[in-house]
C-alpha positions in Angstrom: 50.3 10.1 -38.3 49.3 6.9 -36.3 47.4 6.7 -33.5 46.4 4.0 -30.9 43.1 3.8 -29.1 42.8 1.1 -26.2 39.1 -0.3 -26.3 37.9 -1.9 -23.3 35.2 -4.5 -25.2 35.3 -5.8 -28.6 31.9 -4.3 -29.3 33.8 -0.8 -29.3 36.2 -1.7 -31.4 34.2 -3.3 -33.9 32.6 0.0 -33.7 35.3 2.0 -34.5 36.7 -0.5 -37.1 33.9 -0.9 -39.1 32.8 3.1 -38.8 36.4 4.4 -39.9 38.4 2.9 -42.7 41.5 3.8 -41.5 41.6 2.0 -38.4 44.0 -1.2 -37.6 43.5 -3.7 -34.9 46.6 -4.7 -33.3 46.7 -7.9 -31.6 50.0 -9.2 -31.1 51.4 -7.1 -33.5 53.5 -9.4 -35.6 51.5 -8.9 -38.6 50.9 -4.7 -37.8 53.6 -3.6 -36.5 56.4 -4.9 -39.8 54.0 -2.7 -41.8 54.7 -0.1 -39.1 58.2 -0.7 -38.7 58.9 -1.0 -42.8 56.6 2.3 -43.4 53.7 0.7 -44.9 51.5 1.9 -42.3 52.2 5.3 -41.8 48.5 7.1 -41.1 45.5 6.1 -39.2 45.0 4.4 -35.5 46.0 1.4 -34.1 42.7 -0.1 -32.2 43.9 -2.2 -28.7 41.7 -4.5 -27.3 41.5 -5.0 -23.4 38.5 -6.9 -23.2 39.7 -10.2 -21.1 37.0 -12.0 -23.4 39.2 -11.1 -26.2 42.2 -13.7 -25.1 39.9 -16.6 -23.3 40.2 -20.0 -23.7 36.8 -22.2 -23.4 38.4 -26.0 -23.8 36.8 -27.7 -21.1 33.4 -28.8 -22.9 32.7 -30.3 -26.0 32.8 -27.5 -28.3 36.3 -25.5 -28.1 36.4 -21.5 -28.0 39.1 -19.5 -28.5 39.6 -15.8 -28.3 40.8 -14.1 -31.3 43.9 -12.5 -29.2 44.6 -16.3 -27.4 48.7 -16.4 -28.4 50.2 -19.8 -29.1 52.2 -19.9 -25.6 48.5 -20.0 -24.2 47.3 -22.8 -26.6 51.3 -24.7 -25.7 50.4 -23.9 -21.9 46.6 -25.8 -21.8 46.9 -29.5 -21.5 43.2 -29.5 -23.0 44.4 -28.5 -25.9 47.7 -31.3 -26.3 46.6 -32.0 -29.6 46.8 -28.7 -31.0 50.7 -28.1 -29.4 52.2 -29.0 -33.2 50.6 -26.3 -34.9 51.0 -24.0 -32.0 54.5 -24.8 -32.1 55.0 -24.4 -35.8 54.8 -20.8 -35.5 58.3 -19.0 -34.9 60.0 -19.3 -31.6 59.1 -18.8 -28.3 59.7 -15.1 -28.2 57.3 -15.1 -31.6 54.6 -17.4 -30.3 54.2 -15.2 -26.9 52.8 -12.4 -29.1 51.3 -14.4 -32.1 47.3 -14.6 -31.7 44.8 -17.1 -33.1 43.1 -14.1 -34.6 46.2 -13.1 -36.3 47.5 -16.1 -37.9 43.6 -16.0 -40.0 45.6 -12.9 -42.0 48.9 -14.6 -42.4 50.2 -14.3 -46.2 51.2 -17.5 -47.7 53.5 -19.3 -46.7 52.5 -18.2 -43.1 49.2 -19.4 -41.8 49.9 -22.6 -40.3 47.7 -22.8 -37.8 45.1 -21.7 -39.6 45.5 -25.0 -41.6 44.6 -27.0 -38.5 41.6 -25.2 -37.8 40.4 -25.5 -41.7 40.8 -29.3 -41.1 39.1 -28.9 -37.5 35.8 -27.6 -39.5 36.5 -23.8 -37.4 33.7 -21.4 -37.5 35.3 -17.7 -37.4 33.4 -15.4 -34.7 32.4 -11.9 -36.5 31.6 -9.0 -35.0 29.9 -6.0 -37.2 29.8 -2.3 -35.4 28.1 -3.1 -31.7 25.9 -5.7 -33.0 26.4 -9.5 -31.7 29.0 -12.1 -33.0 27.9 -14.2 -36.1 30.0 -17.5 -37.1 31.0 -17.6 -40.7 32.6 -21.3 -41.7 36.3 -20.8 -41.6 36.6 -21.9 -45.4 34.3 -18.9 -46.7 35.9 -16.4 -44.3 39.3 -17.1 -46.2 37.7 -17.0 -49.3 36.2 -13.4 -47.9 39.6 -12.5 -46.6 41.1 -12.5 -50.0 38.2 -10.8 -52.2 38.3 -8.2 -49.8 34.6 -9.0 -48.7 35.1 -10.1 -45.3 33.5 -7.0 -43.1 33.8 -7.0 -38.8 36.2 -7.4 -36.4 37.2 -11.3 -35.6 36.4 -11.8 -32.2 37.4 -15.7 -31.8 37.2 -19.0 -33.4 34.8 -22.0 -32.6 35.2 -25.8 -33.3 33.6 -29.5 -32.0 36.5 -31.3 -29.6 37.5 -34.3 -31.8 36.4 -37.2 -30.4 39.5 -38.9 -30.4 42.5 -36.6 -30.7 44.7 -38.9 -32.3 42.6 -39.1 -35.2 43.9 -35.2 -35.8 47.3 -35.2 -37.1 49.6 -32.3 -38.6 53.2 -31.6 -40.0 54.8 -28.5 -41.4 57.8 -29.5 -43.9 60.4 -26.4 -43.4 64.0 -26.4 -44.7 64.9 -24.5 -41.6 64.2 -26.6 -38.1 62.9 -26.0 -35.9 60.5 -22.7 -36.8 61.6 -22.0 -40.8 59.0 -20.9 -42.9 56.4 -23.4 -44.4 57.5 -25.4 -47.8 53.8 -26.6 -47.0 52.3 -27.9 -44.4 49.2 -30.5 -43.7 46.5 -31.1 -41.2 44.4 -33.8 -40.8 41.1 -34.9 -39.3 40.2 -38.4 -39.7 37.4 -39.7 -37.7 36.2 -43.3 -37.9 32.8 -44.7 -36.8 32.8 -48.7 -37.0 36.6 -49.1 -38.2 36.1 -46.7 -40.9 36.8 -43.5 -41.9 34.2 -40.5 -42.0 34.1 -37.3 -43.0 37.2 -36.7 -43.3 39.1 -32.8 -43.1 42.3 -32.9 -44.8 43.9 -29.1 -45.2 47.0 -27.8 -47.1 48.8 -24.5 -46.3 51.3 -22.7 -49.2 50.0 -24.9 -51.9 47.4 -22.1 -52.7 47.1 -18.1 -52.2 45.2 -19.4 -48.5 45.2 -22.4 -47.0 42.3 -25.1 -48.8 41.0 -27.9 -48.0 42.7 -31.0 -49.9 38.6 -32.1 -51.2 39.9 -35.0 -53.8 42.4 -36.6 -50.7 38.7 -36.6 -48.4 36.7 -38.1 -51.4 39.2 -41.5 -51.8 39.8 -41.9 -48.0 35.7 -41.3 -47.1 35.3 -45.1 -46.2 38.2 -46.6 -46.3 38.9 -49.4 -43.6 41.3 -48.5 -40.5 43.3 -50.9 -38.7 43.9 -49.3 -35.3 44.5 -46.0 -36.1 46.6 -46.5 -39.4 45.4 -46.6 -43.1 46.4 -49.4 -45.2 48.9 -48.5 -48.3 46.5 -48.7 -51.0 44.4 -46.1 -49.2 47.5 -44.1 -49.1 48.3 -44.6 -52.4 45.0 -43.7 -53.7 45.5 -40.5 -51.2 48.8 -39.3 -52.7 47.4 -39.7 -56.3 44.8 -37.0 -55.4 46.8 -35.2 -53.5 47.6 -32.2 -55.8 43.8 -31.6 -56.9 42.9 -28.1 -56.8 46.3 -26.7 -55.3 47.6 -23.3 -56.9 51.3 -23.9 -55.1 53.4 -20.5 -55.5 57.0 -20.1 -56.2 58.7 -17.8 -53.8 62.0 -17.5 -52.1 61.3 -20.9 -49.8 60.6 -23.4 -52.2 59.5 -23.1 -56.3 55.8 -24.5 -57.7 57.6 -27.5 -59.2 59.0 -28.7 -55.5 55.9 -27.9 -53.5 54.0 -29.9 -56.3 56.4 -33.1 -56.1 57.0 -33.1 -51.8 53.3 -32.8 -51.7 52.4 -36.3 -52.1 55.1 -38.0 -50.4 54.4 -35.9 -47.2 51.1 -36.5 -47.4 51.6 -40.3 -47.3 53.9 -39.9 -44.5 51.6 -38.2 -42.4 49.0 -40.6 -43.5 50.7 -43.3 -42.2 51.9 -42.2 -38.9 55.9 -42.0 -39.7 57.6 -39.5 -37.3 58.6 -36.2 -38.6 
């Protein structure tokens, strides 16, 4: 039989969570509660966080924090946070995105996960929280790596990340067959800072073109560098771009699109966002 216990910090219910291997978190429930609904969760409790820390937004300084249990209405409701409103939107409608939580979208399956692919790109630091001890940040990257081995321990409390700069210099598209909220074919984020009319150190993530979303390492290598002109790239940087754009991706074939088609739209995407062209 399930149960639900309401929790009234996070340091509780990382203490319950990490001293009883039955227990759930539920944060917005779109993840928990199919599994409940579809009988796949059918014993143990349902851990309810009412900390307010829990759904904070910090986005007024120069480091951004955001509470696990922040949903994607908040992040579409904070003009601090404009340039995050594409991925925000990308997940479902509105009635989805009013329960979906940051902290949730970190355990999306693929093809799900968008908005974890513009935090990957963002260089996020996930906020864990072992038993009543204090939060430590793990480098978004490794905790997806974690997620999937199984070796990820403590309760996510948040997610951390530097305030680009320039916010036009992040960019990100999800390529769906169903518009507006169909599930991802792929999508791609993008953090391109320059210093000097160059680019430097670049981000660039993928989502659905591996088991969790990666970063695209080959596409960073040939556009560490490379000259802008305004805020565009010129085509042979692109070029070179799209040629390493499908290094290191493990693209699955499910029922949205097959390897073969994620492998070929990949590129062209890629170049599109690259050079600014509208959706």
């Amino acid at each position: 039989m399930l149960g639900v216990r309401s929790c009234a910090t996070m340091a509780e219910a990382a203490g319950i969570l990490s001293g009883d291997r039955h227990a759930v978190l539920i944060g917005g429930g779109t993840l928990v509660m199919r599994d409940v609904n579809e009988g796949r969760l059918t014993e143990g409790t349902l851990v309810r966080i009412t900390d307010p820390a829990f759904q904070q937004v910090n986005a007024g300084g120069s480091r951004i924090e955001l509470g696990a249990g922040v949903t994607m209405a908040q992040l579409l409701a904070s003009r601090e946070l404009a340039f995050l409103h594409g991925p925000a939107r990308a997940i479902g409608g509105p009635a989805i995105r009013n329960m979906a939580t940051v902290g949730g979208n970190l355990f999306a399956a693929c093809p799900y996960g968008d908005f974890t692919v513009a935090l990957l790109a963002l260089d996020a630091q996930v906020v864990l929280q072992a038993g009543y001890g204090t939060g430590r940040g793990v480098p978004l990257d490794e905790f997806l790596a974690g997620r999937d081995r199984g070796t990820t321990s403590g309760l996510v409390t948040g997610v951390q990340f530097a305030r680009p700069a320039n916010p036009g210099e992040f960019h990100f598209r999800k390529i769906s067959r169903v518009k507006p909220k169909g599930i991802s074919v792929l999508s791609i984020a993008a953090y391109l800072p320059s210093q000097a009319g160059r680019v430097t150190q670049a981000r660039v993530a993928y989502g659905a073109m591996a088991p969790t979303p990666i970063r695209a390492r080959g596409v960073e290598r040939v556009l560490e560098g490379k000259a802008l002109n305004g805020m565009a790239l010129d085509a042979a940087a692109i070029q070179a771009a799209k040629q390493a754009a499908l290094e290191g991706c493990q693209p699955a074939t499910d029922a949205i699109a097959s390897e073969w088609y994620r492998r070929e739209v990949l590129p062209i995407h890629l170049g599109r966002l690259l050079a600014g062209e509208p959706r």
